[in-house]
C-alpha positions as CSV (number, residue, x, y, z in Angstrom):
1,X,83.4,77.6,133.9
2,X,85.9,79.6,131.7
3,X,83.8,82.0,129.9
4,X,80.8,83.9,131.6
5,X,77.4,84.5,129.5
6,X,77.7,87.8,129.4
7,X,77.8,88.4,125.6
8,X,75.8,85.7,122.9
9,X,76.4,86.3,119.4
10,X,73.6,86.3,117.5
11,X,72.8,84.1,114.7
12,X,76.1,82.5,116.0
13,X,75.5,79.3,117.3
14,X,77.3,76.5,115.1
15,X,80.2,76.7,112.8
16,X,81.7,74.0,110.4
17,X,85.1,72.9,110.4
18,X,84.8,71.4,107.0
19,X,84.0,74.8,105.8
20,X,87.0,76.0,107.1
21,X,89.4,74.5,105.5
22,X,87.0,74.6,102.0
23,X,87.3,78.9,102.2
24,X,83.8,79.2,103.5
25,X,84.0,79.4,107.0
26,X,84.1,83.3,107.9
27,X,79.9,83.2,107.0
28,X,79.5,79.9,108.7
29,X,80.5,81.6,111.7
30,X,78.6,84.7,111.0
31,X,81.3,86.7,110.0
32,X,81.0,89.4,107.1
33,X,82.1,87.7,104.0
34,X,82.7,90.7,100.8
35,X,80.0,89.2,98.6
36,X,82.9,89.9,95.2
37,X,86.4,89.4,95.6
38,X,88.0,89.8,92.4
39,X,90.5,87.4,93.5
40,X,91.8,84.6,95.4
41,X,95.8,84.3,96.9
42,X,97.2,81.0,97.9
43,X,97.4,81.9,101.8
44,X,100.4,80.3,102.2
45,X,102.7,80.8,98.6
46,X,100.5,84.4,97.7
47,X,99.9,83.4,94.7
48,X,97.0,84.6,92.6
49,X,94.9,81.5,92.0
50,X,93.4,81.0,88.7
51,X,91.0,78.8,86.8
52,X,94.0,78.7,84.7
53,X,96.4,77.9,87.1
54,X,94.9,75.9,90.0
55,X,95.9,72.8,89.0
56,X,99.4,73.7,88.4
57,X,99.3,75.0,92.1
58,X,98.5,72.0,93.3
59,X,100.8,70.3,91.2
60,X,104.1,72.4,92.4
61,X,102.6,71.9,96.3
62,X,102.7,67.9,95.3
63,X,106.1,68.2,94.0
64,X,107.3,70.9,97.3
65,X,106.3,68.3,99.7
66,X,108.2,65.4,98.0
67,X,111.3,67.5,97.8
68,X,111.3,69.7,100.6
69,X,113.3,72.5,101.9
70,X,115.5,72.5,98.8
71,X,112.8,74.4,96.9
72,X,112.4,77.2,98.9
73,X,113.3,80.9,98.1
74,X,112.7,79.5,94.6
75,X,111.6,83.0,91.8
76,X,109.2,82.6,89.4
77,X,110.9,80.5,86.7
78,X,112.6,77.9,89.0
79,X,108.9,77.0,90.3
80,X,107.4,77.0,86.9
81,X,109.8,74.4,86.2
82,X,109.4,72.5,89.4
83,X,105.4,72.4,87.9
84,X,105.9,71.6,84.2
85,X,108.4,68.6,85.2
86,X,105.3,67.4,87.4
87,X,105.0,63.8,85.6
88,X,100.8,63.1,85.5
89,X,99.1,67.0,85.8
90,X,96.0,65.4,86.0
91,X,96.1,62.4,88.2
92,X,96.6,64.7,91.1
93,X,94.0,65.1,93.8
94,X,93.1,68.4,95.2
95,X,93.2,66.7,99.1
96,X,92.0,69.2,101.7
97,X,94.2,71.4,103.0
98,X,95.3,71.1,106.4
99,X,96.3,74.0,108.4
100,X,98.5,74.4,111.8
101,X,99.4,78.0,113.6
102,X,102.2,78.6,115.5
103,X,101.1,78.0,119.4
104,X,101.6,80.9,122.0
105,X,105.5,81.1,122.8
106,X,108.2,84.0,121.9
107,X,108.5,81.9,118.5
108,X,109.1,78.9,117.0
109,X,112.0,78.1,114.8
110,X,112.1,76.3,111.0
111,X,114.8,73.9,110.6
112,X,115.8,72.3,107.1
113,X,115.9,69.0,108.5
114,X,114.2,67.4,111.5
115,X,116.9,68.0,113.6
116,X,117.8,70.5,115.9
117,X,121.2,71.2,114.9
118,X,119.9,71.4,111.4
119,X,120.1,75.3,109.4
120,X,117.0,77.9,111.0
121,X,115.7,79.2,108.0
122,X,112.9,81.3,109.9
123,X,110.5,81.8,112.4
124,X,107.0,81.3,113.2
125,X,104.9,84.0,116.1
126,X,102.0,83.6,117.5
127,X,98.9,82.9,115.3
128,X,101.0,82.6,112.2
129,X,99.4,80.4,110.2
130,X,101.3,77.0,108.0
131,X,100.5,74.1,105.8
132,X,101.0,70.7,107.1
133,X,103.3,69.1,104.1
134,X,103.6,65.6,106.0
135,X,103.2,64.6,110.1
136,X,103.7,61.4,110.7
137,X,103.0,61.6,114.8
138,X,107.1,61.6,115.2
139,X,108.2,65.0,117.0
140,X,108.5,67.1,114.1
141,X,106.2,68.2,110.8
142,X,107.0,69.2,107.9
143,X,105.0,72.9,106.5
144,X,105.2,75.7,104.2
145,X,104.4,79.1,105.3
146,X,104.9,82.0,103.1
147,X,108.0,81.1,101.1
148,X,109.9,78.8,103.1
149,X,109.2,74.9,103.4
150,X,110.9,73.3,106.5
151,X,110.3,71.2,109.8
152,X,109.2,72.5,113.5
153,X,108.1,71.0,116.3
154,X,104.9,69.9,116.2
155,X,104.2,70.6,120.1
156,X,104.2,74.0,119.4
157,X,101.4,73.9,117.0
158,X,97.8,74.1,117.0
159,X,96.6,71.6,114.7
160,X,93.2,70.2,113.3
161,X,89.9,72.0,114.2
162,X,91.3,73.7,116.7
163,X,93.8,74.5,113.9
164,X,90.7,75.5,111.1
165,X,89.0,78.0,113.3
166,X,92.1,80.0,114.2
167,X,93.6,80.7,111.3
168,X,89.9,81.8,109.9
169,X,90.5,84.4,113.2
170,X,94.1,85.4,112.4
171,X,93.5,86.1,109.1
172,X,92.9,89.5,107.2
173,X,91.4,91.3,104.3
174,X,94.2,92.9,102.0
175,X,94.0,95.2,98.4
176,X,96.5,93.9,96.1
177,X,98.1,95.9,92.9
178,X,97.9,93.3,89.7
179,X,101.3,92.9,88.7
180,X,99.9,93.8,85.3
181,X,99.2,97.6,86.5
182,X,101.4,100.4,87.5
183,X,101.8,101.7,90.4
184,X,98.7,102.9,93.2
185,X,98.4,106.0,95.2
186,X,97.4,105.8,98.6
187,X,95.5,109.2,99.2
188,X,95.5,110.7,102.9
189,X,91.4,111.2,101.7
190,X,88.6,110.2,99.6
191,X,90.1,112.5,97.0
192,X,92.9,112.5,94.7
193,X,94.9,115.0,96.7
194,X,97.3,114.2,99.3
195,X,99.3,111.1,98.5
196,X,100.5,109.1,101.8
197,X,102.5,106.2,99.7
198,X,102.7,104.5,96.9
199,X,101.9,100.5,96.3
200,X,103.5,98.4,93.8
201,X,102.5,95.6,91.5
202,X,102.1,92.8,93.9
203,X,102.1,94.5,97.5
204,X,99.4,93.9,100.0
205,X,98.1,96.5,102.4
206,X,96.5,96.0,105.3
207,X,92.0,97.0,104.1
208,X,90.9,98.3,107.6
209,X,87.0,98.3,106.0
210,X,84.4,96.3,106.5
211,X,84.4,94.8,103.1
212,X,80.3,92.8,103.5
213,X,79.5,97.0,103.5
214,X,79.1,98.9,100.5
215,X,81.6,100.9,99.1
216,X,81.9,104.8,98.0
217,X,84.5,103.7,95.3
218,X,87.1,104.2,98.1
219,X,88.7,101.5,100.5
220,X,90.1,102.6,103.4
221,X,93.9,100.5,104.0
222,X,96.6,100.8,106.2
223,X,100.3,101.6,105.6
224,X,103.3,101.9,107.2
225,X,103.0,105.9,106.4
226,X,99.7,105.9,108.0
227,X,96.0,104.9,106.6
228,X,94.7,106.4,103.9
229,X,92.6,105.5,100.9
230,X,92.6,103.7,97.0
231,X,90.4,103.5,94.7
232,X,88.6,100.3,94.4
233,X,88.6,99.8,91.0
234,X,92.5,99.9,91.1
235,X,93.0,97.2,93.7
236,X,92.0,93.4,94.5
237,X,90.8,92.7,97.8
238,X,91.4,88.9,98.9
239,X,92.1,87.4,102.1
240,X,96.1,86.9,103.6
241,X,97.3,84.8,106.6
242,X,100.2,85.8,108.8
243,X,102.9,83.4,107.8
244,X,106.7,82.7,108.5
245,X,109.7,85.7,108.4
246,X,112.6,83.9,107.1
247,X,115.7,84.7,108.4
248,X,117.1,86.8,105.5
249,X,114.2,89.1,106.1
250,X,114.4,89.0,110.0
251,X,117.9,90.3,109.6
252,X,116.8,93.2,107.2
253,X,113.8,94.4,109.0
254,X,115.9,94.8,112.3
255,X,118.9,96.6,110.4
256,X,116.8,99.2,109.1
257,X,114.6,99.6,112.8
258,X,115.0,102.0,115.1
259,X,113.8,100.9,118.8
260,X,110.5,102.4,117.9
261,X,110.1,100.7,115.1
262,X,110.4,97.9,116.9
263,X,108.5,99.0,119.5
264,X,106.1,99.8,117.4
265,X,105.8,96.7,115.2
266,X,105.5,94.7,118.4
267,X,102.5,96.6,119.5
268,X,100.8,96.6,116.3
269,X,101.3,92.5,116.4
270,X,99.8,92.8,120.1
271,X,96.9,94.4,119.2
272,X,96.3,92.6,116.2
273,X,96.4,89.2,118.7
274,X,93.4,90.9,121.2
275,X,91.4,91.1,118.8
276,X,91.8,87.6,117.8
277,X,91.2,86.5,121.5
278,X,88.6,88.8,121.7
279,X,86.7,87.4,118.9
280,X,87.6,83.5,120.0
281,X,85.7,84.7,123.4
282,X,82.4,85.5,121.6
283,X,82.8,82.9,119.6
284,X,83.3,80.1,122.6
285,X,80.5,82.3,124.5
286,X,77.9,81.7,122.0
287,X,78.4,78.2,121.6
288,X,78.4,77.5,125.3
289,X,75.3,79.7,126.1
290,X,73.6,77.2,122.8
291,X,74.5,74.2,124.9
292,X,73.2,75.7,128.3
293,X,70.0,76.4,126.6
294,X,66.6,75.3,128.5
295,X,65.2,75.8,125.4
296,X,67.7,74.2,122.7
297,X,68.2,70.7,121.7
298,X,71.9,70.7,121.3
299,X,73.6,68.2,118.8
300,X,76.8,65.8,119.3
301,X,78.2,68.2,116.8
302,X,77.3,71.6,118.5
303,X,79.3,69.9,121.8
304,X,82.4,69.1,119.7
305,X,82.0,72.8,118.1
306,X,82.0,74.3,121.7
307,X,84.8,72.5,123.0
308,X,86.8,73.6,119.8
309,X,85.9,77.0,120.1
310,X,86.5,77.2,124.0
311,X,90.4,75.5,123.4
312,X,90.7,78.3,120.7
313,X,89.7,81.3,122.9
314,X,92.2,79.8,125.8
315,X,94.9,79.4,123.1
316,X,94.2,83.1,121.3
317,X,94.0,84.6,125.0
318,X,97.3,83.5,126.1
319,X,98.9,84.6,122.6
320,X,97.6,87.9,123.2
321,X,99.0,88.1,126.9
322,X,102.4,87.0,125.3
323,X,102.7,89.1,122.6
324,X,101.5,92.3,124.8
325,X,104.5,91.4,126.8
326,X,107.1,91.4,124.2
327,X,105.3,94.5,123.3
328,X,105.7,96.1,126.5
329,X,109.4,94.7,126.8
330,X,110.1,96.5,123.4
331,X,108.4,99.7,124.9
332,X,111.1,99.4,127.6
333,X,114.0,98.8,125.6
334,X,112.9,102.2,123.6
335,X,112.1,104.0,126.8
336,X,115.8,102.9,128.4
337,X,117.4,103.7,124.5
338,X,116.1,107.2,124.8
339,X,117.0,108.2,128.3
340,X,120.6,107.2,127.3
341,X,120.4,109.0,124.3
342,X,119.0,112.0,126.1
343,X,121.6,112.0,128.6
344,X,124.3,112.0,126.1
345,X,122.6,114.8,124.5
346,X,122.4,117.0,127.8
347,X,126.3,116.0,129.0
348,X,127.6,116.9,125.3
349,X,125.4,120.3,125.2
350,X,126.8,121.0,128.2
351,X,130.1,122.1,127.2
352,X,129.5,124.6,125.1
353,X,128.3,126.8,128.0
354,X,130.1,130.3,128.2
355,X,130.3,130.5,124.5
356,X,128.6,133.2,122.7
357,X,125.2,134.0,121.6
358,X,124.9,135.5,117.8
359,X,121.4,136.0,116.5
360,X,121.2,133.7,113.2
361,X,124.4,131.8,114.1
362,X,124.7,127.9,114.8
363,X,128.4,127.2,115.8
364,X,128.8,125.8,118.9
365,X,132.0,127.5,119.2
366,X,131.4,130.8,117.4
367,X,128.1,132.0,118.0
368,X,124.9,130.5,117.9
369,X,121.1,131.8,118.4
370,X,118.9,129.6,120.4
371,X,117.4,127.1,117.9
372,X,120.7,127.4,115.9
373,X,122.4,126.0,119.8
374,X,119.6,123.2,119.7
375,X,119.8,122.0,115.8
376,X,123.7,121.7,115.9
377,X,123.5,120.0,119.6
378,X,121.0,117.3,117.9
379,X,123.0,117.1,114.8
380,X,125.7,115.4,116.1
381,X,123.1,112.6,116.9
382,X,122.1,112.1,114.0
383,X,119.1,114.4,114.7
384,X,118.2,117.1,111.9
385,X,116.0,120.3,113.2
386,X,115.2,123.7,111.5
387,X,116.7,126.7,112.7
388,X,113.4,127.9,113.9
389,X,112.3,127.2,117.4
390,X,108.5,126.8,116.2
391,X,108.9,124.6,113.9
392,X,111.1,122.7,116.7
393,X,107.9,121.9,118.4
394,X,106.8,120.3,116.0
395,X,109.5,117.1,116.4
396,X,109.5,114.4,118.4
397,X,106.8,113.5,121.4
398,X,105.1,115.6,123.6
399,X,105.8,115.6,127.3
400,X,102.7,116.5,129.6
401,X,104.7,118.7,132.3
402,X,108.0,119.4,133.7
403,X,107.9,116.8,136.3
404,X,107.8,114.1,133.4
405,X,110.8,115.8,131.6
406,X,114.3,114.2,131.5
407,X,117.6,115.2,129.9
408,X,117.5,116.2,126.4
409,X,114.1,116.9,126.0
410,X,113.4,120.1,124.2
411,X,112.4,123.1,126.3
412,X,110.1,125.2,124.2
413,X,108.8,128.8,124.8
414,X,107.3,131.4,122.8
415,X,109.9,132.4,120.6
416,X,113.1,130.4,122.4
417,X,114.1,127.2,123.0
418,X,116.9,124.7,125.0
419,X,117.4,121.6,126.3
420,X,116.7,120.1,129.5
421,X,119.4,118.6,131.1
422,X,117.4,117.4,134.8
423,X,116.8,118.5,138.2
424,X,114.3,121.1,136.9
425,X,116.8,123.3,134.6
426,X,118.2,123.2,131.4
427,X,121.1,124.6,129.2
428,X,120.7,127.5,126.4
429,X,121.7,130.1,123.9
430,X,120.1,133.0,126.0
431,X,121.1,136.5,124.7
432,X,124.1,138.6,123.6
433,X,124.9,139.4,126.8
434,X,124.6,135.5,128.5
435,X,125.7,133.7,125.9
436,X,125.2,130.0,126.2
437,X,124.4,129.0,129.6
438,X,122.1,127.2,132.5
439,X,118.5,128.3,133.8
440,X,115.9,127.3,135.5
441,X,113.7,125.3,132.6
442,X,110.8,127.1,134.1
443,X,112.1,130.5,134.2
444,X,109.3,131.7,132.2
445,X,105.9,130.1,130.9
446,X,106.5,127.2,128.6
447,X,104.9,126.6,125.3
448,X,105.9,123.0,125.1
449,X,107.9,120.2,125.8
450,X,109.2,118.0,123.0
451,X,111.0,114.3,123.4
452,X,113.3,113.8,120.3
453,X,114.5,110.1,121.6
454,X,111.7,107.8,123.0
């Protein structure tokens, strides 16, 4: 069999589909559940849901799937008035919503027509997470996912049960600013001193608590500047499903990356997808173990709930192997970015050997003290040190030894620094009398060993 027995969750031994579409799922399954969230969010539009405003959600998702791709990218007053030219607000049905997620593949692309050759408007990855607007069994169906409303193929989704319990898996608990309140301070801890970032009105970060815990008045969250803490009574938590990155988006995150933000987003999306397949494991495990029960009088339904939950686990597993390998290629890419870089660094340092040493100075040319030789060598990289060797170990990576060292990696002593250029030396601003030239990078004991590209 695929799964062994060697972990049962306990009090986990059925779960119901129909609850997870209806929003109730996560304790079905025996999942913490936050007893109060002061909010719900539309996990596919992010809009806050109301009593007020249900109905006209509903309304303007009627009117979305009858129009289509047209509508998307729409603000705020364009899809008020795609809801108040809805003809009968109340002869709509509130039909059950019917999820799909993106299969495991690289990604999968959103067309404005069902048609190949039609506009890509987006992408969907691994485990994101889509309405189904209208499948009529041809090859492609019709979703929304986060703002955009277009066709894929629909043999790269997960669909129907299989469908309902993965995208209770996938998604996460997020604090939300109202877009009624000012701005929110993210402190680096339980305190109000030391700010990490700043949220505003209508951001989600990442909550990295266990929200079915009691709180201390602080939530723990995740930023791109690093975790930290709000206070609760400043933020909404409510629930958020990866969705689609439209094009427009795709192109701006990559402009303003670097390879390790890349690298680094890719991870982040890897390890986010383990612990999805980790969880569908346990989850397949303990309904398996119910049905090889001596003891246990298994139902039709508990058969049809393990089969679901062992296709999910095979499903999550393989989207964590795939995204830990785009992960790994991005790693690569960085690692093969940096060496170049580094090398560059070293060749160009390189000429400025034979020119002289003046304590304080940073020309190249002219005169230039040790950390003053290393700041203006990285400068023209686009690299901005101090001119103080300390606080030059405090930049980049640290590298373990010398043998692990490559070209322009800082070399760092006690009070001196230069820049490896390979084959165990490296080039520096030495002294009055030596001026700017190559030693042996272990000449004396090293303090540390910095990478500035990686």
């Amino acid at each position: 069999m695929f799964f062994t027995r060697s972990k049962v969750l306990t009090g986990l031994v059925t779960f119901s589909m129909a609850a997870a579409v209806m929003g109730t799922p996560a304790r079905a399954m025996g999942f913490p559940v936050p007893e109060k969230i002061p909010v719900t969010v539309n996990p596919i539009t992010g809009n806050v849901i109301t009593p007020e405003n249900a109905q006209a959600e509903w309304i303007a998702d009627a009117v979305l799937a009858v129009v289509g791709p047209g509508c998307r990218g729409m603000d705020k007053p364009e899809r008020m008035a795609v809801i108040n030219s809805a003809p009968d607000k109340n002869g709509l049905q509130q039909e059950k919503t019917e999820f799909a997620v993106a299969a495991p593949n690289v990604y999968l692309n959103i067309h404005t027509e069902a048609s190949l050759g039609s506009e890509v408007i987006g992408k969907l990855y691994s485990n994101d997470v889509a309405k189904i607007l209208q499948d009529n069994g041809s090859d492609w169906v019709m979703i929304k996912s986060g703002k955009l409303v277009g066709y894929v193929l629909g043999e790269y989704l997960v669909k129907g049960d299989e469908a309902a319990l993965l995208s209770e898996l996938v998604k996460q608990n997020v604090a939300m600013v109202d877009q009624s309140e000012e701005e929110v301070q993210v402190h680096r801890y339980k305190s109000n001193y030391g700010v990490v970032t700043t949220v505003s009105p209508g951001e989600q970060i990442v909550v990295e608590e266990n929200m079915a815990e009691e709180t201390d008045g602080w939530i723990e969250v995740s930023t791109a500047n690093g975790r930290g803490y709000v206070r609760s009574e400043e933020i909404a938590i409510t629930e958020s499903y990866p969705v689609a990155e439209s094009t427009e988006d795709q192109q701006a995150r990559l402009e303003n990356a670097s390879v390790k933000d890349i690298a680094d987003d890719a991870q982040k999306k890897a390890d986010q997808a383990s612990i999805v397949a980790k969880a569908a494991v346990e989850i397949a495990e303990a309904a398996i173990s119910l049905l090889e029960d001596e003891d246990a009088e298994p139902t039709k339904a508990d058969e049809k709930a393990a089969m679901t939950a062992q296709a999910v686990a095979e499903v999550a597993q393989l989207a964590a192997e795939i995204t830990q390998e785009k992960a790994d290629s991005a790693k690569e890419d960085m690692y093969k970015h940096g060496s170049e870089l580094g090398e560059a660094v070293a060749e160009f340092a390189l000429q400025f050997v034979g020119n002289p040493y003046v304590w304080g100075g940073s020309s190249l040319t002219h005169g230039t003290d040790c950390s003053g030789f290393t700041m203006s060598v990285y400068r023209n990289f686009g690299v901005y040190l101090p001119h103080y060797d300390a606080s030059q170990r405090g930049y980049g990576i640290g590298i373990d030894s010398l043998s692990n060292a490559r070209p322009g990696d800082l070399i760092c002593f006690y009070g001196h620094v230069g820049i490896y250029i390979g084959d165990g030396m490296m080039v520096h601003a030495s002294n009055a009398r030596d001026g700017i030239k190559v030693s042996r990078a272990d000449y004396r004991s090293i303090a540390a060993i910095r990478r500035i590209f990686y």
